[in-house]
C-alpha positions as CSV (number, residue, x, y, z in Angstrom):
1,X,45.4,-51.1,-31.8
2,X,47.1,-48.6,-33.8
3,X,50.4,-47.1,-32.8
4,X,51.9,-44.1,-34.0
5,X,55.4,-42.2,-33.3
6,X,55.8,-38.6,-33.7
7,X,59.9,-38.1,-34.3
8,X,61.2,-34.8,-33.3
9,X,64.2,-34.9,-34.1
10,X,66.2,-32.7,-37.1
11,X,68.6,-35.2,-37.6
12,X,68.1,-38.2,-40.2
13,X,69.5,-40.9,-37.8
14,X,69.0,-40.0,-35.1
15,X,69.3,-41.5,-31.1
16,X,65.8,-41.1,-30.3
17,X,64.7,-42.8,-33.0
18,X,66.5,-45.5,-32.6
19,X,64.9,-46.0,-29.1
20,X,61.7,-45.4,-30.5
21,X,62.3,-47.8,-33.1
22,X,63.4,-50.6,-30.3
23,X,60.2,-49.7,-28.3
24,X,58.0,-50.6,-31.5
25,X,60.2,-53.8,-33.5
26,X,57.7,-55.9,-35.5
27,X,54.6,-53.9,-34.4
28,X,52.9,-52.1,-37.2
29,X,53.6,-48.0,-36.6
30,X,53.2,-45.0,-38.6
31,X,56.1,-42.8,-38.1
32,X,55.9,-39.2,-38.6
33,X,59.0,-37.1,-38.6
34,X,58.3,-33.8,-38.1
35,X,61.7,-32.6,-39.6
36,X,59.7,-33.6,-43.1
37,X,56.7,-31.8,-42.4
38,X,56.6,-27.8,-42.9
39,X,54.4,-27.0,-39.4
40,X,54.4,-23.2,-39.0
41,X,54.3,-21.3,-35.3
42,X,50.9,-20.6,-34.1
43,X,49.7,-17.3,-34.2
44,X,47.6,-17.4,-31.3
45,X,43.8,-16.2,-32.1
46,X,42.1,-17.9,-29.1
47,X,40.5,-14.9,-28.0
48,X,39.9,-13.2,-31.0
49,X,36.2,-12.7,-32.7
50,X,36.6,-14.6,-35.3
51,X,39.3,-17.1,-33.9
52,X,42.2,-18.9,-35.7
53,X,42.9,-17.9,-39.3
54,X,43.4,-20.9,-41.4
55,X,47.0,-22.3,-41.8
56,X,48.2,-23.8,-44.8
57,X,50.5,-26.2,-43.8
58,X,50.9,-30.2,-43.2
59,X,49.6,-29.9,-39.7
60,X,46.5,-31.2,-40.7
61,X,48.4,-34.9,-41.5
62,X,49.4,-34.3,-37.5
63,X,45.8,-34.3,-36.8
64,X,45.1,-37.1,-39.2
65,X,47.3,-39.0,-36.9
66,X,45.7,-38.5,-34.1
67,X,42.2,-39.4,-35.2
68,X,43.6,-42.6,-36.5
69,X,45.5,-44.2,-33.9
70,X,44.9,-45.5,-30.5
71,X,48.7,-45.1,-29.0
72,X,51.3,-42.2,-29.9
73,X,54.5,-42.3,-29.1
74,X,56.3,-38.8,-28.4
75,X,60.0,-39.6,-29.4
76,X,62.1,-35.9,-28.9
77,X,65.7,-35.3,-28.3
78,X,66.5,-33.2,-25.2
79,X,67.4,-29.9,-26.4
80,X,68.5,-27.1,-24.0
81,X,66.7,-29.3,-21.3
82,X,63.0,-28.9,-23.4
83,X,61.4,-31.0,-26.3
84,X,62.9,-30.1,-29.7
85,X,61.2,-27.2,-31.4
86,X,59.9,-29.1,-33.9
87,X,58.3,-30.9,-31.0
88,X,57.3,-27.7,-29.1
89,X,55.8,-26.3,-32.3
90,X,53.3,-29.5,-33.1
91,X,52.1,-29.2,-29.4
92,X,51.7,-25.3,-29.4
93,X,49.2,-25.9,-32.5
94,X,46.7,-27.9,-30.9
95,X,45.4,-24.6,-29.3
96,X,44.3,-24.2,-32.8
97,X,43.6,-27.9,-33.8
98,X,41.4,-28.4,-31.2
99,X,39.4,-25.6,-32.0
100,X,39.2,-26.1,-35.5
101,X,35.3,-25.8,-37.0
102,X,35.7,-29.1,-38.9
103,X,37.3,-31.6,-37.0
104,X,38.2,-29.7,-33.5
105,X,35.3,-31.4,-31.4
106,X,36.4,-34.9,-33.3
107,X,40.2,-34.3,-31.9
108,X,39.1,-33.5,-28.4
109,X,36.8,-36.8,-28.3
110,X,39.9,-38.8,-29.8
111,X,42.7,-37.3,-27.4
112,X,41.0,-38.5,-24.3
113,X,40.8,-42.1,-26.0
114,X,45.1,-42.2,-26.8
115,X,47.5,-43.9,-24.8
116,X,50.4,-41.1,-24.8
117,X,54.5,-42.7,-24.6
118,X,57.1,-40.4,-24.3
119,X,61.0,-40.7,-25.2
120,X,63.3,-38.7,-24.3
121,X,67.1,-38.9,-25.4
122,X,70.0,-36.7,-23.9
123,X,73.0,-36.5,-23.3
124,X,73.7,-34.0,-20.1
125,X,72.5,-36.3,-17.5
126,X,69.3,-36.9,-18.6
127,X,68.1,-38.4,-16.0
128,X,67.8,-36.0,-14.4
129,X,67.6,-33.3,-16.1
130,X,65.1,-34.4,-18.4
131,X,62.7,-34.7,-15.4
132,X,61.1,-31.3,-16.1
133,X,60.2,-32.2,-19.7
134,X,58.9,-35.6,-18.5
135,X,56.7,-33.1,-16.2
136,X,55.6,-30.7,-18.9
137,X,54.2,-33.3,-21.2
138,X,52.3,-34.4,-18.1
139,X,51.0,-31.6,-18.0
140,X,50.4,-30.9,-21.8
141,X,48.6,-34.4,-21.8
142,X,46.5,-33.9,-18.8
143,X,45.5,-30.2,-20.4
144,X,44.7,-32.1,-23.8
145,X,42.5,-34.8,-21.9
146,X,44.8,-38.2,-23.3
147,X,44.8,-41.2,-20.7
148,X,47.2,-40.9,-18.1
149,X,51.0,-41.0,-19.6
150,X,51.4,-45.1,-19.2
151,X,55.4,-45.2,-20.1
152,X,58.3,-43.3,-21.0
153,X,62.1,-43.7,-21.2
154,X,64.7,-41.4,-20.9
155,X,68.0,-42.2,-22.9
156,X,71.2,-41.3,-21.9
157,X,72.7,-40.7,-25.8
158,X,75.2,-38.3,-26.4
159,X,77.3,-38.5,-29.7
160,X,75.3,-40.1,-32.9
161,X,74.7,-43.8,-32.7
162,X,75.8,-44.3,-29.1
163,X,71.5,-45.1,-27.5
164,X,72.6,-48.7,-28.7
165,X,75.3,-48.5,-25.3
166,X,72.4,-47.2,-22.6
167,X,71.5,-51.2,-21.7
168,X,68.8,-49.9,-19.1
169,X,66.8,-47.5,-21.5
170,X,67.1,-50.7,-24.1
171,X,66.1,-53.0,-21.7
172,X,62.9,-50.8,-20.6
173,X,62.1,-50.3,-24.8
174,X,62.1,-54.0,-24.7
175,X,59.6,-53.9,-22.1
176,X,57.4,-51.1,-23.7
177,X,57.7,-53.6,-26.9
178,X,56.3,-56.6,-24.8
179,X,53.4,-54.1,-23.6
180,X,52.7,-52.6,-27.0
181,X,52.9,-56.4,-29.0
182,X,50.7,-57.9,-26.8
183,X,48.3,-54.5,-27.1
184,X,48.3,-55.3,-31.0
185,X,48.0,-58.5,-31.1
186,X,44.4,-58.3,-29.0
C-alpha cells in the first residue's frame, strides 16, 4: 500500500501537518504541499466544443499522485469554515483532470480504487463547525467515485504549534497510524 498526503496548508509548520504527520509516523508517505506547487484556477470548458484548453502548471504531479498510490490523505486547515484555497483549487481541477485525453479515463479507473482520509484542523470550534466541510468532501469523494471516506479527524488547533495539546485528535491519529501500518505492512 501506498499512502500519500496532500497538505493544504500556506504555512511551513503548520498544525495540520503536524496531525497528518502523527497519523502516518514510520509509514512510507509522499507528501505533497500544495503551497509549493503553482496550481492555477480552472477555467471551466466542460461544455465547450473543444473542451479544456491545456494548463501549464504542476497539476499534473497532483495527478501523478493519484495514479500511484492506494490511500490519500486530505490534510487542510479550516479556513473561513471551508478547505484552504489551495485545497479548494486542487479539487476544482479534477473537472478537468478527469477529462483529460491522455490520462482522464486512467484517473477515473484509479479514484474509485483510493482510500480517501481527511484532516481537518481549526481553531473556532471545529467540531462543530468543521462538520460542513467534513460533508462536502463527502460529497466531492462520492462525485469522484473514491471508496467510501474510511477516517478523518478534526483538530481543535488554534495558535501555531498548539495540535500537540488536542489529546483526543492525537489519540485518534494514533489509531489511523495503527490502521494505516498494519495496511502497509500486508
Amino acid at each position: 500500500m501506498k499512502v500519500a498526503v496532500i497538505h493544504g496548508s500556506s504555512r511551513e509548520t503548520s498544525n495540520t501537518s503536524y496531525l497528518a504527520n502523527e497519523v502516518t509516523k514510520g509509514i512510507e508517505t509522499t507528501d505533497i504541499y500544495l503551497k509549493d506547487l503553482t496550481i492555477h484556477q480552472i477555467i471551466d470548458q466542460r461544455h465547450d466544443t473543444d473542451g479544456f484548453d491545456a494548463v501549464h502548471d504542476d497539476y499534473d504531479k497532483i495527478v501523478e499522485v493519484f495514479l500511484t498510490h492506494d490511500i490519500v490523505v486530505f490534510a487542510t486547515p479550516l479556513y473561513w469554515y471551508g478547505m484552504s484555497g489551495l485545497m479548494k483549487t486542487m479539487f476544482d481541477r479534477f473537472s478537468q483532470a478527469v477529462r483529460d485525453r491522455d490520462y482522464g479515463d486512467e484517473l477515473k479507473n484509479k479514484l474509485a480504487q483510493i482510500e480517501p482520509i481527511v484532516l481537518i484542523v481549526g481553531g473556532d470550534h471545529p467540531r462543530l463547525k468543521a462538520l460542513p466541510l467534513l460533508q462536502q468532501f463527502g460529497h466531492a469523494l462520492t462525485f469522484l467515485n473514491f471508496q467510501p471516506l474510511s477516517y478523518y479527524i478534526i483538530g481543535d488547533a488554534g495558535k501555531p504549534e498548539t495540535m500537540k495539546d488536542d489529546s483526543f485528535a492525537i489519540a485518534q491519529a494514533n489509531a489511523i497510524n495503527h490502521y494505516l501500518t498494519a495496511k502497509c505492512v500486508l
